[in-house]
PyMOL Python script that loads the backbone (N, CA, C, O; Angstrom):
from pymol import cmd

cmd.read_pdbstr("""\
ATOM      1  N   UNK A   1       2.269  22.584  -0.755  1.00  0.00           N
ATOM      2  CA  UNK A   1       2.766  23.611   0.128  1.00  0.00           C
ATOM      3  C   UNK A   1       2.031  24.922  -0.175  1.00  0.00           C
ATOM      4  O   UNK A   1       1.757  25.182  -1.347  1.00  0.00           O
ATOM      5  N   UNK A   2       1.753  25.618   0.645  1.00  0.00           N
ATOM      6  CA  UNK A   2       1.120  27.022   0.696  1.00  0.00           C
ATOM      7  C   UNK A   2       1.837  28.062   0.247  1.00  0.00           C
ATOM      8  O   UNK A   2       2.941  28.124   0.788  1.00  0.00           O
ATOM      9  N   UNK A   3       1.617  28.916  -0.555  1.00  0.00           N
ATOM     10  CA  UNK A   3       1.937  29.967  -0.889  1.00  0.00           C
ATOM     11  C   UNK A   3       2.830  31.070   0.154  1.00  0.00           C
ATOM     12  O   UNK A   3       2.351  31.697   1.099  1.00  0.00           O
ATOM     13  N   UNK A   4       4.344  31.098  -0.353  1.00  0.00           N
ATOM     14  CA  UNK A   4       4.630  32.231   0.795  1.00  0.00           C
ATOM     15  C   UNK A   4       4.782  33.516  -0.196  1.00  0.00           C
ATOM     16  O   UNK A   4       4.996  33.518  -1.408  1.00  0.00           O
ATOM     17  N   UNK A   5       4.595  34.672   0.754  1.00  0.00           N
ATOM     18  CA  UNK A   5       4.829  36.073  -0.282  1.00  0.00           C
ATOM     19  C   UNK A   5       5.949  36.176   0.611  1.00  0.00           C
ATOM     20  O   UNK A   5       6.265  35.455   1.558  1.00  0.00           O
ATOM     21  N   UNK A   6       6.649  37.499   0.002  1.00  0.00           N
ATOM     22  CA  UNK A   6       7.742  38.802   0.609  1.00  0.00           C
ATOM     23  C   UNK A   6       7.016  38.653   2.096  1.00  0.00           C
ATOM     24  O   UNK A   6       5.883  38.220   2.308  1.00  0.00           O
ATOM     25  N   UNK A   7       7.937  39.110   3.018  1.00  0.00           N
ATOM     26  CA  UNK A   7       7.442  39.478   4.362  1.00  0.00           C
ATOM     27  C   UNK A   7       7.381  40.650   4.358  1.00  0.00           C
ATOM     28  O   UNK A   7       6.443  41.034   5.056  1.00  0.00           O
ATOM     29  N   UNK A   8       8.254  41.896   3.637  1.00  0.00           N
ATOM     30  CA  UNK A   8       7.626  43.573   3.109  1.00  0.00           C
ATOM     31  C   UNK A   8       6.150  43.447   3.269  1.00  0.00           C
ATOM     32  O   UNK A   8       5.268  42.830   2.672  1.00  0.00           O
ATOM     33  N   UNK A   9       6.207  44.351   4.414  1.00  0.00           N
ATOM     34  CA  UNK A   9       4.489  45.038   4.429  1.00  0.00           C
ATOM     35  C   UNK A   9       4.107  45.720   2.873  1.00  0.00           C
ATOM     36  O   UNK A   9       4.518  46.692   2.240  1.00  0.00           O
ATOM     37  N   UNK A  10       3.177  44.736   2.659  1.00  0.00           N
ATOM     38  CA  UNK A  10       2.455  45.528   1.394  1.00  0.00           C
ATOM     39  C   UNK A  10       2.805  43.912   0.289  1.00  0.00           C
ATOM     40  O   UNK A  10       1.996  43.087  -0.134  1.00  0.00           O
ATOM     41  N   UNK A  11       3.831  43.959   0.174  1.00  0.00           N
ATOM     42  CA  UNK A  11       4.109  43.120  -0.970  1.00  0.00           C
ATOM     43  C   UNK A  11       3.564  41.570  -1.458  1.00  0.00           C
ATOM     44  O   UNK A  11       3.506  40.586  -0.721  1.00  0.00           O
ATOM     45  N   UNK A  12       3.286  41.609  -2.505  1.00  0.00           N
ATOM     46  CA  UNK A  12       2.506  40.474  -2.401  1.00  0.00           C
ATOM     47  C   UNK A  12       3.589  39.433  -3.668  1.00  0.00           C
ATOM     48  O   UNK A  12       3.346  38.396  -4.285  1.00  0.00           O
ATOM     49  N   UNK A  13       4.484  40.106  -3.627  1.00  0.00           N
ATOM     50  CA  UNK A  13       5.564  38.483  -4.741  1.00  0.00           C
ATOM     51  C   UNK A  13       5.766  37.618  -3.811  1.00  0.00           C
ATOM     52  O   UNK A  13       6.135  37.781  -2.648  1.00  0.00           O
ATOM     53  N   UNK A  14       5.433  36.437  -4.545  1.00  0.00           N
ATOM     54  CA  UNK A  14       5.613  34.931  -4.394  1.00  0.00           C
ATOM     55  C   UNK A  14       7.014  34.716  -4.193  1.00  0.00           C
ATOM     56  O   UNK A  14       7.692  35.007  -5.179  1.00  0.00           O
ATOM     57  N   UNK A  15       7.631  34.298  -3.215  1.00  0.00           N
ATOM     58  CA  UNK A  15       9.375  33.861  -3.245  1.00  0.00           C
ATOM     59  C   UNK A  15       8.941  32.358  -2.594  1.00  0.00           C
ATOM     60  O   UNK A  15       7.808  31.981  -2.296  1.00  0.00           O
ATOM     61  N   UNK A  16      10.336  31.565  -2.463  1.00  0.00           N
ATOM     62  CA  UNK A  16      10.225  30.084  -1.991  1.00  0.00           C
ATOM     63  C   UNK A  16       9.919  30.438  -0.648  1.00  0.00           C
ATOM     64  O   UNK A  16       9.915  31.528  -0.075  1.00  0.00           O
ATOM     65  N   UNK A  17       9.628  29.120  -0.216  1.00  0.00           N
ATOM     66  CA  UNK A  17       9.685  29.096   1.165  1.00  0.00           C
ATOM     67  C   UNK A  17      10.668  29.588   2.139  1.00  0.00           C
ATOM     68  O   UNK A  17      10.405  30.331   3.084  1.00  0.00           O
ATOM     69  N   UNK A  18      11.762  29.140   1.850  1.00  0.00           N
ATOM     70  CA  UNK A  18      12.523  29.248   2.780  1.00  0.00           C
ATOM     71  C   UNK A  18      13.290  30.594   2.628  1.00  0.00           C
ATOM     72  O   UNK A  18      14.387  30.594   3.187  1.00  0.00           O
ATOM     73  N   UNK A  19      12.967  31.652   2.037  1.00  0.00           N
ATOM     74  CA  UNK A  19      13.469  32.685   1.042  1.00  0.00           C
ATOM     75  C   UNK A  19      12.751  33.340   2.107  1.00  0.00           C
ATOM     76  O   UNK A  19      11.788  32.700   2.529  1.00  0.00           O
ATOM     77  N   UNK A  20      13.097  35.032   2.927  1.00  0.00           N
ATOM     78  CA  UNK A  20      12.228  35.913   3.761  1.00  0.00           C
ATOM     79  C   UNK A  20      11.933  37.143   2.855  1.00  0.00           C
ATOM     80  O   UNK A  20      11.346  38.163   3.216  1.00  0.00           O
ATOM     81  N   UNK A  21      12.310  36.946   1.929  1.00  0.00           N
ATOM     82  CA  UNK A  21      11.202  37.788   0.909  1.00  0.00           C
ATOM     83  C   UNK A  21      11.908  37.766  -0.590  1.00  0.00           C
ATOM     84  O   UNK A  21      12.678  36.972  -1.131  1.00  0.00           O
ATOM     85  N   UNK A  22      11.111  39.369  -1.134  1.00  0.00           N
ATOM     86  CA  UNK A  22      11.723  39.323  -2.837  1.00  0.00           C
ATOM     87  C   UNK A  22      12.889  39.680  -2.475  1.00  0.00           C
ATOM     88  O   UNK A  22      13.218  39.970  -1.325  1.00  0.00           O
ATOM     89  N   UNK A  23      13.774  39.678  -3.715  1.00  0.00           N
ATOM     90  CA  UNK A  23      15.177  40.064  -4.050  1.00  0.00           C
ATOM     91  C   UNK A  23      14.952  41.588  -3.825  1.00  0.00           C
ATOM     92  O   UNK A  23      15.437  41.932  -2.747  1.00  0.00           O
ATOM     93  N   UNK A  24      14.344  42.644  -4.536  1.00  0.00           N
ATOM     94  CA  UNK A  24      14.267  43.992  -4.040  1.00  0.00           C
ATOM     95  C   UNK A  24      14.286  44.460  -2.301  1.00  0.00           C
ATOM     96  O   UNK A  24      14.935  45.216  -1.578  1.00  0.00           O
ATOM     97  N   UNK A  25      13.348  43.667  -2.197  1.00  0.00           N
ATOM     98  CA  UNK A  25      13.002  43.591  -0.516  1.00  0.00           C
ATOM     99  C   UNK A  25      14.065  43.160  -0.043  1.00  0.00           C
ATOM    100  O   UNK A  25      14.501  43.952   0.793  1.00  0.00           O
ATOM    101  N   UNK A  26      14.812  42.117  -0.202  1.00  0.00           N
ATOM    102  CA  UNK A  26      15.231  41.766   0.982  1.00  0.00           C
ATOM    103  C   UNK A  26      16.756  42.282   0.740  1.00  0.00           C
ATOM    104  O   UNK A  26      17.479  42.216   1.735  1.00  0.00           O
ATOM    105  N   UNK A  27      17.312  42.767  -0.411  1.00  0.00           N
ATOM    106  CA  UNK A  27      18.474  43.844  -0.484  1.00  0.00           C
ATOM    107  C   UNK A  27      18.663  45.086   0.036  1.00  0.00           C
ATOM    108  O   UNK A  27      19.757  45.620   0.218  1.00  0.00           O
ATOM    109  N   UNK A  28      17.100  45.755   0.384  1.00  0.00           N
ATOM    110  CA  UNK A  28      16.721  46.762   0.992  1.00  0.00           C
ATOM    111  C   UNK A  28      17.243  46.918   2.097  1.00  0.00           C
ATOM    112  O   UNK A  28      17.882  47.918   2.424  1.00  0.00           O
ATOM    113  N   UNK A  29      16.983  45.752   2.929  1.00  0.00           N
ATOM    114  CA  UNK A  29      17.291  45.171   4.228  1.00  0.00           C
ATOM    115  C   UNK A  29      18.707  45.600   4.287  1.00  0.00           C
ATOM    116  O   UNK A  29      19.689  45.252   3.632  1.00  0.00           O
ATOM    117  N   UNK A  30      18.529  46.544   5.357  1.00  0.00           N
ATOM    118  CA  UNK A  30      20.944  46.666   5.885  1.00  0.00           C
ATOM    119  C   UNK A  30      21.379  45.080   6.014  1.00  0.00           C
ATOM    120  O   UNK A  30      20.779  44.167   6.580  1.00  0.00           O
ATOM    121  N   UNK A  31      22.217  45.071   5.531  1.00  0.00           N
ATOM    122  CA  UNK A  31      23.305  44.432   5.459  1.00  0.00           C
ATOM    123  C   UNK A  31      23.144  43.092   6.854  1.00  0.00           C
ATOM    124  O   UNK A  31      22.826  41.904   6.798  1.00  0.00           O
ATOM    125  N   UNK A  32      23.621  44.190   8.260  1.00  0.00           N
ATOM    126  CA  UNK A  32      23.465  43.806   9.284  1.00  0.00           C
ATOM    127  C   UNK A  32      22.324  42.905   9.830  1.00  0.00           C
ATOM    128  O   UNK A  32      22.511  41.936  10.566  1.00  0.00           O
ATOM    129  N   UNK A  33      20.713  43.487   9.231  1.00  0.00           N
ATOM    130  CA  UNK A  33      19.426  42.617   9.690  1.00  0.00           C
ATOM    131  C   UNK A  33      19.755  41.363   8.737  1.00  0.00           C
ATOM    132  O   UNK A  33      19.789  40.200   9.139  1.00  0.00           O
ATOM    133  N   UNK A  34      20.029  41.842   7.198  1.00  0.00           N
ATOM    134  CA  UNK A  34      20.062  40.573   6.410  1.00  0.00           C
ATOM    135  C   UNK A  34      21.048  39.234   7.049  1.00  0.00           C
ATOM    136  O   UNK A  34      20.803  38.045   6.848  1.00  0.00           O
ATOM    137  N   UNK A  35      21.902  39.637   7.646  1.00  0.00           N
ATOM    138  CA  UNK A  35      22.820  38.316   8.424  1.00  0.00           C
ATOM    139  C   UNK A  35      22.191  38.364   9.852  1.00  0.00           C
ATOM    140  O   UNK A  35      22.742  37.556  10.599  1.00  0.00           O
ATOM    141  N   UNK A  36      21.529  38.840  10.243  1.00  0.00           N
ATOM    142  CA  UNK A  36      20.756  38.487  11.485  1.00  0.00           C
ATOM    143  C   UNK A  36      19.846  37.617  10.638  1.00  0.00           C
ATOM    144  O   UNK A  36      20.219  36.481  10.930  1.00  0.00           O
ATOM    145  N   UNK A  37      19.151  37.539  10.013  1.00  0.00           N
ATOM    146  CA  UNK A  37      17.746  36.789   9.639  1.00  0.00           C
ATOM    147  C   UNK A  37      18.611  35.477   9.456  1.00  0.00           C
ATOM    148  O   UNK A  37      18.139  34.484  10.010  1.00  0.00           O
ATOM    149  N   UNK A  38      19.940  35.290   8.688  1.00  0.00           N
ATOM    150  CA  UNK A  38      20.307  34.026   8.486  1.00  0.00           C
ATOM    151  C   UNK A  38      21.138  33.359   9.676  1.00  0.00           C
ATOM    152  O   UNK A  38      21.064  32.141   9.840  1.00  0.00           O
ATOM    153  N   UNK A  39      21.771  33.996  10.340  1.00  0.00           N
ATOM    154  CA  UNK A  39      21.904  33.528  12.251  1.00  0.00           C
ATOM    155  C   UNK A  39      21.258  32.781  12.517  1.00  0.00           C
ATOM    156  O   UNK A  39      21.708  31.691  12.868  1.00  0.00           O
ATOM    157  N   UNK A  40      19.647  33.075  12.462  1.00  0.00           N
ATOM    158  CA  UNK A  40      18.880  32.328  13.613  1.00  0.00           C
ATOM    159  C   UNK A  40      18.186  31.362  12.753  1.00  0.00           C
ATOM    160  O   UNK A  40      17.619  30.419  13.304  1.00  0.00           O
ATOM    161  N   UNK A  41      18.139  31.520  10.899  1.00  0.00           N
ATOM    162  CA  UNK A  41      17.764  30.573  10.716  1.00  0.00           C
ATOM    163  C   UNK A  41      18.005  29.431  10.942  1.00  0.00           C
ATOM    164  O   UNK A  41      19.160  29.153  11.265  1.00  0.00           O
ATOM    165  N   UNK A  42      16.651  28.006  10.819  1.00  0.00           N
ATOM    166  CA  UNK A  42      17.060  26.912  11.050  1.00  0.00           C
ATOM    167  C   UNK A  42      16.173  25.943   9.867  1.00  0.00           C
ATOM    168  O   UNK A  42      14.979  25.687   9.713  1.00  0.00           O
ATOM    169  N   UNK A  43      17.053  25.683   9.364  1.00  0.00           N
ATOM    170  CA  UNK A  43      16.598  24.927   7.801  1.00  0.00           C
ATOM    171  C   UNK A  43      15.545  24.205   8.513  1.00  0.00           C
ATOM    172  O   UNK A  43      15.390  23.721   9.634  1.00  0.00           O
ATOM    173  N   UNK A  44      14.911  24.315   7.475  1.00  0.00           N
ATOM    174  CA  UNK A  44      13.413  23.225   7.608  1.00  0.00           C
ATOM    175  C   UNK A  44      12.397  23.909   8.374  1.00  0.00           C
ATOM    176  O   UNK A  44      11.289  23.373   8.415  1.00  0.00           O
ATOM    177  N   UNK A  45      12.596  25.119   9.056  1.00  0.00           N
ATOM    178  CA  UNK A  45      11.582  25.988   9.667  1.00  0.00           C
ATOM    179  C   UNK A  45      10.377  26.206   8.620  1.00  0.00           C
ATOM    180  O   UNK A  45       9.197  26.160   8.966  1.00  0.00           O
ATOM    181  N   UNK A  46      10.753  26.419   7.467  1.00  0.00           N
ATOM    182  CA  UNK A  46       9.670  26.766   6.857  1.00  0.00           C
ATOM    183  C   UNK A  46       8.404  25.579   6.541  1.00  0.00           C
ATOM    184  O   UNK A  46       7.195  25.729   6.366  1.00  0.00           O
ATOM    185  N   UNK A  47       9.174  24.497   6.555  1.00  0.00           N
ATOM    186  CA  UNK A  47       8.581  23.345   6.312  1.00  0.00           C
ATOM    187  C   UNK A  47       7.362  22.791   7.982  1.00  0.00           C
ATOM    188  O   UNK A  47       6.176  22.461   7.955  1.00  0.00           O
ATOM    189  N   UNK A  48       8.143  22.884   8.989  1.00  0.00           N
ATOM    190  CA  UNK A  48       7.812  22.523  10.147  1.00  0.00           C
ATOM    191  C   UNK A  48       6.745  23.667  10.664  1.00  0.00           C
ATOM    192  O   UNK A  48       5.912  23.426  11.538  1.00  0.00           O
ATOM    193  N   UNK A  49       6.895  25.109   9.928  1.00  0.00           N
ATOM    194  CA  UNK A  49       6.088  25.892  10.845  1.00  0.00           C
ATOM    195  C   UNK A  49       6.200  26.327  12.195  1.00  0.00           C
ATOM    196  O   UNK A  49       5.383  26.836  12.963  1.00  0.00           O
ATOM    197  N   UNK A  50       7.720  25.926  12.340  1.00  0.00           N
ATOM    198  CA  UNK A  50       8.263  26.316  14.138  1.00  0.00           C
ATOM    199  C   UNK A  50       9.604  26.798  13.945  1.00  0.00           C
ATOM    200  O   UNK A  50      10.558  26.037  13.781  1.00  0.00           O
ATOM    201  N   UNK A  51       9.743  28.825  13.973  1.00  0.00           N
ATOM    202  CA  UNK A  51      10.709  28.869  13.882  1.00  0.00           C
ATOM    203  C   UNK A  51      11.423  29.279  15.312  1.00  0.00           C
ATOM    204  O   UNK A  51      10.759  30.007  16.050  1.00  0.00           O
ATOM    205  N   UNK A  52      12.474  28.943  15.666  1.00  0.00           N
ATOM    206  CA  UNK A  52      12.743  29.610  16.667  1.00  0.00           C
ATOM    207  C   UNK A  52      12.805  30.836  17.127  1.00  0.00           C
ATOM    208  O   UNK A  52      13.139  31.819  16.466  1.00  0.00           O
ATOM    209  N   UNK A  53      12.379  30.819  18.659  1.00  0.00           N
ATOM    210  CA  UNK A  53      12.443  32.312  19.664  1.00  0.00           C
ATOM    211  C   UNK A  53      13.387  33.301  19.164  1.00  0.00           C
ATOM    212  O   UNK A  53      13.065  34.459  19.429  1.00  0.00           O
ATOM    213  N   UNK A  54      14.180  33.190  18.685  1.00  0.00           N
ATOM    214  CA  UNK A  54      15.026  34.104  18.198  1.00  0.00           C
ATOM    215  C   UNK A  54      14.805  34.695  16.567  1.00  0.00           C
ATOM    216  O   UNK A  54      15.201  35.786  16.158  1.00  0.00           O
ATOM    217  N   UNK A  55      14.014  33.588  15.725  1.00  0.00           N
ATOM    218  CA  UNK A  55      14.370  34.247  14.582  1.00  0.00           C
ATOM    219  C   UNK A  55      12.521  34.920  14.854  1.00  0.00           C
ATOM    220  O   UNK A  55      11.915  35.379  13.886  1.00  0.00           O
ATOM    221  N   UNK A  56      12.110  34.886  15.729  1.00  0.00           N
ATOM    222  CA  UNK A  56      10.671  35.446  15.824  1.00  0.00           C
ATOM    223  C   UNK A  56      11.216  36.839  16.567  1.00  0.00           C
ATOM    224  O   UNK A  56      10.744  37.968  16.432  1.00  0.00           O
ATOM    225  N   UNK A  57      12.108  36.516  17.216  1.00  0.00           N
ATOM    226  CA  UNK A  57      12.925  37.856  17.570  1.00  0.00           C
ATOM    227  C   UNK A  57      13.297  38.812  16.639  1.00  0.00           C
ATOM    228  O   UNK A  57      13.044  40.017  16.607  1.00  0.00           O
ATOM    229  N   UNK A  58      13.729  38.333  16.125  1.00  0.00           N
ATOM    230  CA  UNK A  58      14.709  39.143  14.619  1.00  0.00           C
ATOM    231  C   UNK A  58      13.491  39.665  13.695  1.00  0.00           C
ATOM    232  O   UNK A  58      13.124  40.731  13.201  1.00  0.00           O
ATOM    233  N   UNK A  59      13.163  38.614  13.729  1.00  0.00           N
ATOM    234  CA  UNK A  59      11.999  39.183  12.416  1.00  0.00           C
ATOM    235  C   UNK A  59      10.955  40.066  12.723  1.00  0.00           C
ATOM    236  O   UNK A  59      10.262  40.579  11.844  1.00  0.00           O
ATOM    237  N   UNK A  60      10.773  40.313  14.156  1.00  0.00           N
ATOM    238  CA  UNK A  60       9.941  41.522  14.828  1.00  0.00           C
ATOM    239  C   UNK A  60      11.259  43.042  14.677  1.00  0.00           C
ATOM    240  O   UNK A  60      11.172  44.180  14.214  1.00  0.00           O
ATOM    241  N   UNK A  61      11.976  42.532  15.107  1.00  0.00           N
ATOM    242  CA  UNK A  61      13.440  43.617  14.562  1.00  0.00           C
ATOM    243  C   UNK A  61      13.190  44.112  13.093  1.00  0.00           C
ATOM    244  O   UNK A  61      12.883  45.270  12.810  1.00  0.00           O
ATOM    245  N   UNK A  62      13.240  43.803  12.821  1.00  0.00           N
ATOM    246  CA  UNK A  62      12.869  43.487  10.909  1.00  0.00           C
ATOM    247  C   UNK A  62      11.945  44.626  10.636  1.00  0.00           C
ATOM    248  O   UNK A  62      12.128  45.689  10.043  1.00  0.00           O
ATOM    249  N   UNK A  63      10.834  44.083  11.269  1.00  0.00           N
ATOM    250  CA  UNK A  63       9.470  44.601  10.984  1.00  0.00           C
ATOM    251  C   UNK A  63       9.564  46.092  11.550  1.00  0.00           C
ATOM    252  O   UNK A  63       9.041  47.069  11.012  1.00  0.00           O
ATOM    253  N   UNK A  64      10.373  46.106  12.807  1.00  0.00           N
ATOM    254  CA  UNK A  64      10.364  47.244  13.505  1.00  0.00           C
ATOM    255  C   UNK A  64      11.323  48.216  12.336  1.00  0.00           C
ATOM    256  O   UNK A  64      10.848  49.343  12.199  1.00  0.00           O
ATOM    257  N   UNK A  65      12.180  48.031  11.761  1.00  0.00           N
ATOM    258  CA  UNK A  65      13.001  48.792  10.668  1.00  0.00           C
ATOM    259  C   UNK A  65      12.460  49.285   9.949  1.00  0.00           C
ATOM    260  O   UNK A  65      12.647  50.462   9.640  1.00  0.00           O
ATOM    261  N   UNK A  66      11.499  48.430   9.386  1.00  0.00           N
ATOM    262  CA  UNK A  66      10.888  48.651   8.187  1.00  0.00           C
ATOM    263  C   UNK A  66       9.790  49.584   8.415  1.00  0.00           C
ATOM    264  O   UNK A  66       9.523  50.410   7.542  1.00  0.00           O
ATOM    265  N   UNK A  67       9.318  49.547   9.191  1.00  0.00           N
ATOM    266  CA  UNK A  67       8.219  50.385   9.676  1.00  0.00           C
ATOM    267  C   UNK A  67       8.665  51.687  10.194  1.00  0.00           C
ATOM    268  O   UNK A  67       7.838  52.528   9.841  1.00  0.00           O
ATOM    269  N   UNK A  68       9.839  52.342  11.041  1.00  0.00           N
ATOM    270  CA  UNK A  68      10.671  53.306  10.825  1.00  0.00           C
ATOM    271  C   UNK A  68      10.864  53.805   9.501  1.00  0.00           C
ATOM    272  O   UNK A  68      10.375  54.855   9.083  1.00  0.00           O
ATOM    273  N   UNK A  69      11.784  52.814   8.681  1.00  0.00           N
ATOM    274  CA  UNK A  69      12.140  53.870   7.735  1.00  0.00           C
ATOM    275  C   UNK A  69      10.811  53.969   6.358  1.00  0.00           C
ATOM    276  O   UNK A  69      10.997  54.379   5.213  1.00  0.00           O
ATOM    277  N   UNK A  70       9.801  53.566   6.823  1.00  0.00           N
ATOM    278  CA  UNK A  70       8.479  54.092   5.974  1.00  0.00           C
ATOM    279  C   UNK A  70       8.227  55.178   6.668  1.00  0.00           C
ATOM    280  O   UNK A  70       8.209  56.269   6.098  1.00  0.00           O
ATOM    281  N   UNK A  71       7.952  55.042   8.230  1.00  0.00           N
ATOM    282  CA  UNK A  71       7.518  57.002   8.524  1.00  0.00           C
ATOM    283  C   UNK A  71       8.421  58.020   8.441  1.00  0.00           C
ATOM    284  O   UNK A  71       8.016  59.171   8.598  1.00  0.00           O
ATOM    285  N   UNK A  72       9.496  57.818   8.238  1.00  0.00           N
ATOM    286  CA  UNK A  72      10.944  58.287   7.928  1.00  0.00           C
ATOM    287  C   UNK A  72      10.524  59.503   6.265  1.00  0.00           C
ATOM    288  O   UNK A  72      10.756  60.665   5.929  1.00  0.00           O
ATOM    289  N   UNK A  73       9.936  58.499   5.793  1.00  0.00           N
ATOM    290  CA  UNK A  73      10.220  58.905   4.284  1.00  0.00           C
ATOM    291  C   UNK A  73       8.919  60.527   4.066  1.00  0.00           C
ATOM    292  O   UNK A  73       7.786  60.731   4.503  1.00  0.00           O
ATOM    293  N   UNK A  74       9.524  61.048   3.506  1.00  0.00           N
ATOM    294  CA  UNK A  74       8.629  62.356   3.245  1.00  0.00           C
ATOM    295  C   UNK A  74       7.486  62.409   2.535  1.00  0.00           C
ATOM    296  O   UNK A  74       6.888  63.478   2.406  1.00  0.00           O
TER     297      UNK A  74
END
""", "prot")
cmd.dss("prot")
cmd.show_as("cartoon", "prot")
cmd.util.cbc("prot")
cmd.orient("prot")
């Protein structure tokens, strides 16, 4: 199996597969996105390489947060 990192822009720690990033990272995450990401998961996505329309949804949500509260910061 291939190497997955953090999905945090920038970060390069190794977490499992089925894991959407490090423990720092993904506590970062409100509350709210963190139970959105597990909603739409669907076990074995990571394995298959096909996650569903929705968690490609979410995880652009995600990205969109994260990228806010970096230009956010002073």
């Amino acid at each position: 199996m291939s190497k997955h990192t953090c999905h945090w822009p920038g970060c390069t720690k190794e977490v499992p597969p089925a894991m959407w990033g490090c423990r720092n990272h993904w506590f970062a995450l409100p509350k709210e996105l963190r139970d959105a990401i597990w909603r739409v998961y669907v076990p074995g996505q990571e394995i298959t390489k096909t996650p569903s329309p929705e968690y490609i949804v979410t995880a652009r949500l995600v990205q969109e947060w994260i990228k806010a509260r970096e230009e956010s910061k002073p």
